[in-house]
N, C-alpha and C positions, 0 to 999 in steps of 0.2 A: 764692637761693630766697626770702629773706625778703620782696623787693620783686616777685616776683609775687602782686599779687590772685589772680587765676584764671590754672587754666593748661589748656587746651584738650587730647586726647590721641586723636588719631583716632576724630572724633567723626561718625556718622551719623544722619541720620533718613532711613526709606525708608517711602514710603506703601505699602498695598496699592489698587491699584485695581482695580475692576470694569470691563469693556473692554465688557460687556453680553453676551447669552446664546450667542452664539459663537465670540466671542474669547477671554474665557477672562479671565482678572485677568494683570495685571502690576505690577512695581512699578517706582515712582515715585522718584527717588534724588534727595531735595530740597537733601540737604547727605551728602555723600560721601566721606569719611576726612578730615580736617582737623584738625592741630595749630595751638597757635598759643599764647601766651601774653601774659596782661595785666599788664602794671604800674603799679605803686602811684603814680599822681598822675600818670597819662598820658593822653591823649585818642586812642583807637586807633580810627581809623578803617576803615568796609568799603565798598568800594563797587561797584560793579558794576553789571551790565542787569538788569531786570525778571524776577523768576523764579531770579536765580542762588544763593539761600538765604540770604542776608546777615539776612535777617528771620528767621528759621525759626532760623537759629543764636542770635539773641539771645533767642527765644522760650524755647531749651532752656536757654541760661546762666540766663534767670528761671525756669524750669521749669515754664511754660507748659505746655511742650511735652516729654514726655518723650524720651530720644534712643534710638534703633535699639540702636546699640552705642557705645563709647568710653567718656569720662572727664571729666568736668569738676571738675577739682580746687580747693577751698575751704579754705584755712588747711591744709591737706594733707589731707585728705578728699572722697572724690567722694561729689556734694552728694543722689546717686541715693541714700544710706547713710544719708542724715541722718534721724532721728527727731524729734520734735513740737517740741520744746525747738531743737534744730541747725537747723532749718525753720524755725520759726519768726526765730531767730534771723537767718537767711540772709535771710529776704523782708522784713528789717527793713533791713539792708544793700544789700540790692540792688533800685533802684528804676527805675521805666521813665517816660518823656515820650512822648505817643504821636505819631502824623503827625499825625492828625485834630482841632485845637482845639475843633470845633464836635460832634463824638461822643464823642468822650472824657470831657465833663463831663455829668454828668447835669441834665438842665433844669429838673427841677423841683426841685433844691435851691439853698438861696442857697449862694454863695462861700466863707461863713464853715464852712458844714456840710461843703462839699466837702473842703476844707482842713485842717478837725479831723476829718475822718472816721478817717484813720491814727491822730491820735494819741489817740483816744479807743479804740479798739482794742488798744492796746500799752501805753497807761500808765491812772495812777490822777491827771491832775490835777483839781482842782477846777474848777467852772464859770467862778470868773474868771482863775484861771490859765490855763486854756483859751482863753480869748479875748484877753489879752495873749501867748498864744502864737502866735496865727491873728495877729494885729495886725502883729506883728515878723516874721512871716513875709512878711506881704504886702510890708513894708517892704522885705524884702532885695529882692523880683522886681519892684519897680518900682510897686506897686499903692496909691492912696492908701485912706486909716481910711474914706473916704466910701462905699466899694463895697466894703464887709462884708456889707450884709445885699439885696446884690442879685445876680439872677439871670444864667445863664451867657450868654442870650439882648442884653443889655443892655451885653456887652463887644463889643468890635472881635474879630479872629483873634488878633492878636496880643496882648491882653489878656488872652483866653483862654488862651493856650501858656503865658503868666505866671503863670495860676491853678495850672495843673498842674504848671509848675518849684513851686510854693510847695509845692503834695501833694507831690510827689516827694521835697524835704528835709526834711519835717518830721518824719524822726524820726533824720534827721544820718546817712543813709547814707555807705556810705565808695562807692558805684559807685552812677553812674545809667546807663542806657541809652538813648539817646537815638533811635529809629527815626524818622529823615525826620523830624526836628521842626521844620524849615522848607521843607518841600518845601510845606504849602498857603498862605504869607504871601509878600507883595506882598515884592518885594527890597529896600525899605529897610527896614522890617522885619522882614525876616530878617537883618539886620545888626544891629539892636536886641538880639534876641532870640540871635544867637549872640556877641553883647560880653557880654551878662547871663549865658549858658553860660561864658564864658571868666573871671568876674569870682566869680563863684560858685565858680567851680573853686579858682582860686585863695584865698579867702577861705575855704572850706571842706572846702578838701585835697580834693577830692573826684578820684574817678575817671572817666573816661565809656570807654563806646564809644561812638562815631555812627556811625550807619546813614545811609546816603545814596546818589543816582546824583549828585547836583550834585557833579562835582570839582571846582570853584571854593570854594565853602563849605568842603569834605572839606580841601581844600587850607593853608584857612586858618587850621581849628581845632585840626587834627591833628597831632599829636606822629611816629606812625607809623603807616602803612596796609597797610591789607589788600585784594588785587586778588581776588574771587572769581569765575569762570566756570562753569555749570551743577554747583553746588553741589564744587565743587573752589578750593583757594587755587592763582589762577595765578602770584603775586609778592606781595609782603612786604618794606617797608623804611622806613625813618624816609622822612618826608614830602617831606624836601630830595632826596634820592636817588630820589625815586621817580619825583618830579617832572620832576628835569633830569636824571634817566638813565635812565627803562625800561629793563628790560630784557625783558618780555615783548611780542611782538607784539599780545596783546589790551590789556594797559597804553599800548602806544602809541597802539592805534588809538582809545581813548578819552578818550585827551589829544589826538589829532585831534581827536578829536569837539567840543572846547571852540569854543564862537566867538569870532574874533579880531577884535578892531576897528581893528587896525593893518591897513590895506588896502594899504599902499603898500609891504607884506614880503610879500611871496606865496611859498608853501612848498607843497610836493606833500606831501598828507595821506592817510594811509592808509584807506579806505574798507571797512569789515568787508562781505565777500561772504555773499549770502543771510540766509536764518533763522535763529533760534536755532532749535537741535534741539531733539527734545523729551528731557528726563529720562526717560521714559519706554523710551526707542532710542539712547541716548547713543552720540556715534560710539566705535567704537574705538583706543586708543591716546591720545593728546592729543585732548580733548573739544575745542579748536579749531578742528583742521587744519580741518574742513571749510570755514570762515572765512579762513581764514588766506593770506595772497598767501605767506607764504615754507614753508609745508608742502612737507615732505619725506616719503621714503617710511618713511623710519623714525617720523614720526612717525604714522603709523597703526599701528605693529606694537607701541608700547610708551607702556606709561603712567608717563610723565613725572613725575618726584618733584621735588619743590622742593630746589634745591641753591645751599649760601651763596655767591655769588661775592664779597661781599666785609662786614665787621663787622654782622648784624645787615639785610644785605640779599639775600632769595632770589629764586629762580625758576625758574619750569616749562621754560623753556624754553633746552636746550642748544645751542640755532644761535645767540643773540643776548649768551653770554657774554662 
């Protein structure tokens, strides 16, 4: 117990929506029973399609977003409990990196403001300690003393993702969150920018989870992953295992998905059939099958629980044990 940071406990967020004046409302099941737990100096990866709550889940661990029902457990306290002082405390601990470099920083302040905006918030330093605190900061993410007092507009993408690694440690959180923090930069730097993620971690014992659909990246930064399908975990396992063994058909199908540039190995790749459903109508039983080339009839009559097949590795899915 000591080595989980957070530990996740059947956690939901369900929207209400308005369907308009003769449909009547329904609800929206954006993240839908889900355990899972974080550990201390691990890079836990989520990944999945567009819409599958992987975002929406990190939104409630920062509590962004408050959650429907469940648990999100904090030094052994769910963090729903916590008062001004335990709040505060938490959102000083736990910090976020957003997708967007070019929205995320405010344009009309310089670098240097952006940067000591936290820690002028949370502490009592002085004006020049402050600014040899911004200084050392920028040093760790790569940024030289010369673009301290310039604007967010005047950096590259990826300079800007550097601004915001600087916010995000300056006040030595133990967990950053990383949602899609190189889904908007050019691939070689997004290699940049996830060695400085992996270089940071280690220098600053820090914790992540990353948000991502790139499993290539997800693959490389990550300790252990998380597969989620319309706000459900469909598999769960350290990165090695996840990788060269799936065991869930949606897992497979988007390690298909990867592109191969060995041309000369040709392999029959599973192709996911139709839409995603809406949250809204989710199918019954395995939110899958309707996808799925190996659905059986039992998987519409029953909803699927994650079960260990083997140390630390699960899955939704009882046919591909």
């Amino acid at each position: 117990m000591e080595n989980i940071a957070i530990g996740v406990r059947n956690l939901k967020k369900h929207y209400d929506i308005n369907r308009g004046m003769f449909k009547g409302k329904a609800i929206l099941r954006a993240v839908d029973d889900i355990s899972f737990e974080l550990y201390r100096g691990e890079t836990l990866g989520i990944v999945g399609e567009s819409g599958c709550g992987k975002s929406t889940t990190g939104k409630m661990i920062l509590k962004i977003e408050e959650p429907s029902s469940g648990e999100i457990v904090y030094k052994g306290k769910d963090i729903k409990d916590f008062y001004k002082k335990e709040l505060k405390d938490y959102r000083k601990n736990i910090q976020i990196v957003f997708q967007d470099p070019y929205s995320s920083l405010n344009p009309r302040w310089r670098i240097c403001d952006i940067i000591a905006e936290p820690i002028k918030l949370n502490t009592k330093l002085g004006s020049r300690k402050l600014e040899n605190k911004v200084l050392e900061l920028m040093k760790k993410v790569g940024l030289n003393e010369e673009s301290y007092l310039r604007y967010p507009h005047q950096f590259s993408g990826g300079q800007r993702q550097r601004i915001g690694l600087a916010r995000a440690i300056a006040l030595n959180p133990e967990i950053i969150i990383c949602d899609e923090p190189v889904s908007a930069l050019d691939v070689s730097i997004q290699a940049q920018v996830i060695n400085l993620l992996m270089e940071l971690q280690r220098g600053l014992k820090l914790t992540y989870i990353f948000i991502s659909h790139d499993l290539g990246v997800v693959r490389y930064i990550s300790d252990r992953v998380i597969v989620m399908y319309m706000g459900k975990i469909v598999e769960i396992g350290t990165s090695k295992n996840l990788f060269n063994n799936p065991k869930h058909p949606y897992t497979i199908a988007l390690l298909d998905s990867i592109p191969d540039i060995n041309i000369s190995e040709k392999k029959e790749r599973m192709l996911l059939e139709g839409d995603i459903p809406t949250p809204i109508n989710p199918p019954s039983g395995c939110r899958f099958r309707s996808r799925c080339v190996y659905a059986k009839k039992e998987c519409k009559q029953v909803d699927m629980k994650l079960v260990e097949i083997e140390d630390g590795h699960k899955t939704a899915c009882p046919f591909f044990m």
